[in-house]
N, C-alpha and C positions, 0 to 999 in steps of 0.2 A: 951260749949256743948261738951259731951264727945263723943269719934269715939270708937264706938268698935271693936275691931281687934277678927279674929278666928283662932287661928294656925291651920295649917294641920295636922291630926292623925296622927300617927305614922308610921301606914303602907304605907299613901302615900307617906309621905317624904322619907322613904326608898323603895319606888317603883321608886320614881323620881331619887333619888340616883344610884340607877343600870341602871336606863334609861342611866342616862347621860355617866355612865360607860361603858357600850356598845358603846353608841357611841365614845367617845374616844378611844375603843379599834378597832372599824372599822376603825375609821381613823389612827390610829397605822399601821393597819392592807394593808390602801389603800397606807399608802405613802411608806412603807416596798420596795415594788418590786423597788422604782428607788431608794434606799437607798440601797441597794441588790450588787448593781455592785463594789460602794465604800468600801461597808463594806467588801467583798469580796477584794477586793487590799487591806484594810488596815489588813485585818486577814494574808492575806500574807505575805505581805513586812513589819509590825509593827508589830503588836500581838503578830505572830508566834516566829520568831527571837527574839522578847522580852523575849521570853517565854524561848526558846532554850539558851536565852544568861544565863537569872538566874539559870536555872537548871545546865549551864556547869561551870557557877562558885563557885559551890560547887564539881564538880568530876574532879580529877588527867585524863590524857586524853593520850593517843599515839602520836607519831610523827605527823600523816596525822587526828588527830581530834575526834577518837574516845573515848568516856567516858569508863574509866575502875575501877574507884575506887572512892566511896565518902570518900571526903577527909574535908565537912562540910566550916566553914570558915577562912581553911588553908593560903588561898590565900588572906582574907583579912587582915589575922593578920600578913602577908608578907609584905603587899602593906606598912602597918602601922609603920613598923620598916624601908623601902628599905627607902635610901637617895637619890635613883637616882628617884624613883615614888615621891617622896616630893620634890624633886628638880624640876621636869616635874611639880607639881601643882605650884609651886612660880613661875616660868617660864610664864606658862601659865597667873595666875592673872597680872602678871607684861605685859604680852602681851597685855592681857583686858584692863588694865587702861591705858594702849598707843593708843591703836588703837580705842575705842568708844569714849572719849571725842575727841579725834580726826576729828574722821568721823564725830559728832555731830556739834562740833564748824563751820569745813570748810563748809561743808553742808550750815548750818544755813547762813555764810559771803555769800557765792555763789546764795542763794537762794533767798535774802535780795539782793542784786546788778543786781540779773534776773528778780526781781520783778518790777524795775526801768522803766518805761516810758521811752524809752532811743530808739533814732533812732538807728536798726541793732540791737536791743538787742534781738531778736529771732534767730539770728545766735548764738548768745551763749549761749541762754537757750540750742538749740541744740547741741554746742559744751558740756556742762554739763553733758549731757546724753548719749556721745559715749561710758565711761566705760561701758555700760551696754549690749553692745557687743563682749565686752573683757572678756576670762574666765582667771579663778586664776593661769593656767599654762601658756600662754600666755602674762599675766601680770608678774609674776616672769621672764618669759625671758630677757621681757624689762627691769627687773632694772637690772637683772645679767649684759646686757649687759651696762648700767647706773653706773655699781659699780665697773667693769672690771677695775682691778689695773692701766692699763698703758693704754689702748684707753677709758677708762671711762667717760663718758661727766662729771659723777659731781665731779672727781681727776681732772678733765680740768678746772673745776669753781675755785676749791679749790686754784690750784698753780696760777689761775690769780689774786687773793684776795690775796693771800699771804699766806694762812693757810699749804698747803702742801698738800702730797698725803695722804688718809685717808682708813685703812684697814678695810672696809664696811664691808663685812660677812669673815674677817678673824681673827680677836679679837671682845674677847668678850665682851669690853666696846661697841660696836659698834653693834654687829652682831642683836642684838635682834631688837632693832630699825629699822637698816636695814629692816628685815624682817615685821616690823611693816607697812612699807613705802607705799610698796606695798599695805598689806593691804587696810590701809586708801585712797590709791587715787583710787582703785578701787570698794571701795564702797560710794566713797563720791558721785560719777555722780546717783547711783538709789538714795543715801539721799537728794540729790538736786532735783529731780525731784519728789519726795511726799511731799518736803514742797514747794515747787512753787505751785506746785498745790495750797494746802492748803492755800498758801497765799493769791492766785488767786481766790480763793475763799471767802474774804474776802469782806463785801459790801462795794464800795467808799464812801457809807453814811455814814457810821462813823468817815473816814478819813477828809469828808468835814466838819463836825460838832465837830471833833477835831481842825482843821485848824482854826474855825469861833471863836475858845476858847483861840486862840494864842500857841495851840501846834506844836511842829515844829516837824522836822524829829524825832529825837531819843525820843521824847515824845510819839510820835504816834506809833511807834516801840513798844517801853518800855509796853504802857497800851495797845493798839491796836491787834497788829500783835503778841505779844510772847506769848499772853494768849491764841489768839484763835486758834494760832496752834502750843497751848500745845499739844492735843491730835496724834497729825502726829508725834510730838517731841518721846513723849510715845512711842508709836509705833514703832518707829525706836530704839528708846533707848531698847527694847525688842527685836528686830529681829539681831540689831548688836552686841548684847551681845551673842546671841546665836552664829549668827556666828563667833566669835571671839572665843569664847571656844574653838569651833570644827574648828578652823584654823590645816590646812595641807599640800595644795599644796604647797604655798609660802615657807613651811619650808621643806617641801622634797625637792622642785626644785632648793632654793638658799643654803643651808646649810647644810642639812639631819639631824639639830637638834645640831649640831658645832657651834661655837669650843668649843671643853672641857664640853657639854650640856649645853651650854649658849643657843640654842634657841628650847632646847628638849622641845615642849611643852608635852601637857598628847595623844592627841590626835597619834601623832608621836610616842608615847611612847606605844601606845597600836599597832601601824601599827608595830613596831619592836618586841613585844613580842609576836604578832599573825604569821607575814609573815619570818622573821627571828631566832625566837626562837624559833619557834615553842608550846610557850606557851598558849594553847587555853584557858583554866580552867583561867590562871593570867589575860590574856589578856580580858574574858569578865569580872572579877570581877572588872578592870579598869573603864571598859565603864561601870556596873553598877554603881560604883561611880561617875563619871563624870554625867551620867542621873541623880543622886539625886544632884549634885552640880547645878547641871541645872534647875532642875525640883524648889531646894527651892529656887536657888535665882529669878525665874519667879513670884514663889507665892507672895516673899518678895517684889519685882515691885509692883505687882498688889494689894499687900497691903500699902503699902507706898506710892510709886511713884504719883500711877494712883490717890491718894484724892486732888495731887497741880495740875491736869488736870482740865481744863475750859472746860467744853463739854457748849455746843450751844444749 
């Protein structure tokens, strides 16, 4: 038996059509006012400066900051040839690939041994999580004092091992590391504390229906626990990358970017051509690079990375 269908004329459909339009522009319209207060700080503190930073790196500038000359992309085709601005980016990546698989790995050991069923083991999930009340110049104190040639605790480890005293931030085979150190043990306590979570989040039903299959620990690990918080992995592997770029205090307060620009990253390198050189004009064409360095390797994540993520 056949059904007969009747489309709607034309003009209702496009009566319905601006219907619907109106209404999404009222509700555009209703959620604006508490949207209003955000967009208002981010036009200030983002936008704005965004804005100010690309227009100044195209203009020649005074001592104290003022634009007096377009000078076009003077400054980039500077950046392009300086050995010490290309030195500051090797610098930089070689800081990256220390300190994120870093952070990542210990994270991951600490998070996997928090998770454990283990009598007193809440005392160390909380001892995991203290970093996260230590800020980045505070943390660099403790290792300076850690690193300190002649009362240093880890020159004290070194001569009981038999290795000898070891110039932590005053050669450059050393110094980067050094500064990497810090880094990783103060962000491993918040990476410990998103993937416990995550773990924790985890239902015991599968681990008992893994178990009833003769899976054992690192079985149930392996299929279990690293797929499902792939996603927190992500996450982190995104957020520590960022911060690793734009690392600074550790390398202002152990180093100032020493010896010989072994720990000059880019970030340090735009602090010395802004507040020292007085290079306003070089100094945001830096940071505009450094944002696009940023900006493609996030896309590059979120296109690659994020398709070996198990979402739930």
């Amino acid at each position: 038996m056949a059904v007969l269908t009747r489309e709607a004329p034309a003009g209702v459909s496009a009566e319905r059509n601006a219907r619907q339009r109106r209404k999404e522009v009222k509700q555009w319209l209703a959620v604006l006012p508490y949207l209003g207060p955000s967009l208002f700080l981010f036009a200030i503190f983002v936008f704005v400066p965004l804005i100010r930073t690309v227009v100044m790196s195209t203009y020649a500038t005074t001592p104290i900051g003022e634009m007096t000359k377009f000078v076009g992309t003077k400054w980039f085709a500077r950046l392009a040839s300086s050995n010490v601005y290309l030195n500051s980016l090797k610098v930089t990546v070689r800081f990256v690939l220390y300190t994120v698989p870093g952070v990542l790995a210990l994270s991951l050991l600490l998070a996997t041994l928090g998770n454990l069923r283990l009598r007193g083991i809440s005392f160390f999930r909380t001892a995991f999580a203290i970093t996260l009340a230590v800020s980045g110049a505070t943390a660099a104190l403790i290792f300076m004092f850690l690193y300190h040639p002649v009362i240093g605790t880890f020159n004290h480890l070194m001569e009981l091992i038999g290795v000898g005293r070891v110039p932590w931030l005053t050669d450059a085979r050393y110094a980067l590391v050094s500064v990497a150190i810090p880094r990783i043990w103060l962000q491993t306590g918040f990476a410990t504390v998103v993937l416990l979570a995550g773990m924790q989040g985890i239902s015991d039903e599968l681990y008992e229906a893994a178990r009833i299959d003769g899976a054992g620990f690192w079985q149930c690990w392996k299929n279990i626990t690293l797929p499902l918080v792939s996603p927190s992995l992500f996450f982190l592997l995104v957020v520590v990358t960022l911060n690793a770029f734009q690392t600074f205090t550790e390398v202002n307060v152990l180093t100032s970017g020493g010896p010989i620009d072994s720990t000059q990253v880019v970030v340090h390198e735009i602090y010395r051509s802004f507040y020292f050189n007085g290079q306003y004009g070089l100094a945001s064409a830096q940071a505009l690079i450094l944002f696009v360095i940023i900006l493609g390797l996030t896309i590059l994540q979120f296109g690659v990375v994020e398709k070996r993520v198990h979402y739930t």
